[in-house]
N, C-alpha and C positions, 0 to 999 in steps of 0.2 A: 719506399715511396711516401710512406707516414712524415721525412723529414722535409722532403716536398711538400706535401700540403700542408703543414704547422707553417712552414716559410711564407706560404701564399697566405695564409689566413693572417701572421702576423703583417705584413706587407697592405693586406686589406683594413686591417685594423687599424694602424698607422694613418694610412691616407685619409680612412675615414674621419680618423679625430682631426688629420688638420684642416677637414673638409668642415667639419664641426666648428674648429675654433677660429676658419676663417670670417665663419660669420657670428661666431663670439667678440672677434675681438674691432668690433666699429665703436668707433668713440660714444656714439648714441647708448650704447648700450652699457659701456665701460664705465658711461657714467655715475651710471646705479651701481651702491659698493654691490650688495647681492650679486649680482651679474660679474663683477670684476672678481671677484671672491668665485665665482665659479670658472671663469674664465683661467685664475688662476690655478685653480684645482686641473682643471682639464691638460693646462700647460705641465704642467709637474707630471701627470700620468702619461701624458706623452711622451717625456723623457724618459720616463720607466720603461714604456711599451721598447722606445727606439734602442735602450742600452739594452734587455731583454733580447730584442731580436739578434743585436749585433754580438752579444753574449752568444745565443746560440747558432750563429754563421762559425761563429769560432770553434764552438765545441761540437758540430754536428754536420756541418759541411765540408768548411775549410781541411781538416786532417784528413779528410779520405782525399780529396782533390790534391791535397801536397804528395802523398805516396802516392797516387796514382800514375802506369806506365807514361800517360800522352802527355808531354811537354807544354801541349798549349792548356790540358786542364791545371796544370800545375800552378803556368804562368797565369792561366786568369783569377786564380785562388788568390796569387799574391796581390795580384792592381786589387781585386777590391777589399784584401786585408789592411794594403797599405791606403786605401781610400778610405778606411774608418778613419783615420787618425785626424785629418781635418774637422770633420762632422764629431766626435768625441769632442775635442777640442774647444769647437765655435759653441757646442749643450753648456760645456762646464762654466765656459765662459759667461756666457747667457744666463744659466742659473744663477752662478757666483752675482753677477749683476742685477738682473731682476725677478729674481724667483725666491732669493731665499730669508731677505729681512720682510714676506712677505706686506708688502708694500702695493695697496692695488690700484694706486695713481699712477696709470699707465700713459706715459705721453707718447708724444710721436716718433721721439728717439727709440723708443721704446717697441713701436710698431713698426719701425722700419727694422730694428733686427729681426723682431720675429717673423717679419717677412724675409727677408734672409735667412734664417734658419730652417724653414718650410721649405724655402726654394732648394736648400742644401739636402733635408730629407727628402722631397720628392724626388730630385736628381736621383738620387742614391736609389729609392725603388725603382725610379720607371728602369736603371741598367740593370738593377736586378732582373728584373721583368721582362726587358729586352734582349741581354746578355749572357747574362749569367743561367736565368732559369730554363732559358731553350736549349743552353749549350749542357748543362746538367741531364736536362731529359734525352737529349739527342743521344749524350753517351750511355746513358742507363746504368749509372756508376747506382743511384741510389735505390732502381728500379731491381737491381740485381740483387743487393744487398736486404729487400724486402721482401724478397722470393728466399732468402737465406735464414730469415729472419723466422721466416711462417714454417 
């Protein structure tokens, strides 16, 4: 049950920072390097927290869900393994772009992706959250395994 709630608390941690850096990142603010320089920092840890989490779907959820008897925990394992690959993708991209000549003249172009990329990781928790983690508990695949565990 431990690798359920690391999930939620990553998941919580996530939304929080981009709750955070939603209101980091207003031009009024960005204006001031201090600010932009922190805004940037928060953007950088955010991609750590996101690749961390999706690191540990892989290594902590996903393989029990692929062996497992029920065909549909199997198939849901796959949609949201092969759902990283976009959100992986759109990070690297993004960084390659504006995160990594750290650069903290943020313009508009600039705040329309990160607002697509926010939109991409919320997407991705709330199915977690909607999906994935109801259907996780309902079967007790991870419930059982922490009664094994103790």
């Amino acid at each position: 049950m431990s690798t359920l709630i690391d999930f939620r608390d990553r998941q919580n941690e996530i939304m929080q920072m981009i709750s955070d850096l939603k209101v980091m990142l207003q031009p009024e603010y960005l204006s001031v390097k201090p600010n932009a320089k922190a805004a940037h920092e928060h953007l950088c840890k955010l991609g750590d927290r996101v690749k961390q989490h999706l690191a540990a779907e892989d290594r902590n959820v996903y393989p029990t869900l692929l062996i497992h008897e029920d065909p549909k925990l199997k198939s849901l394992a796959w949609g949201f393994i092969s759902g990283e690959k976009p959100l992986r993708k759109q990070f690297e991209g993004f960084h390659k772009r504006w995160l990594k000549d750290c650069n903290f003249a943020f313009n508009e172009e600039f705040l329309d992706e990160t607002r697509e990329l926010f939109r991409m990781i919320e997407e991705r928790v709330e199915r977690e959250q909607n999906v994935l983690l109801p259907r996780l508990e309902e079967s007790g695949v991870f419930a059982s395994a922490a009664v094994a565990n103790a």
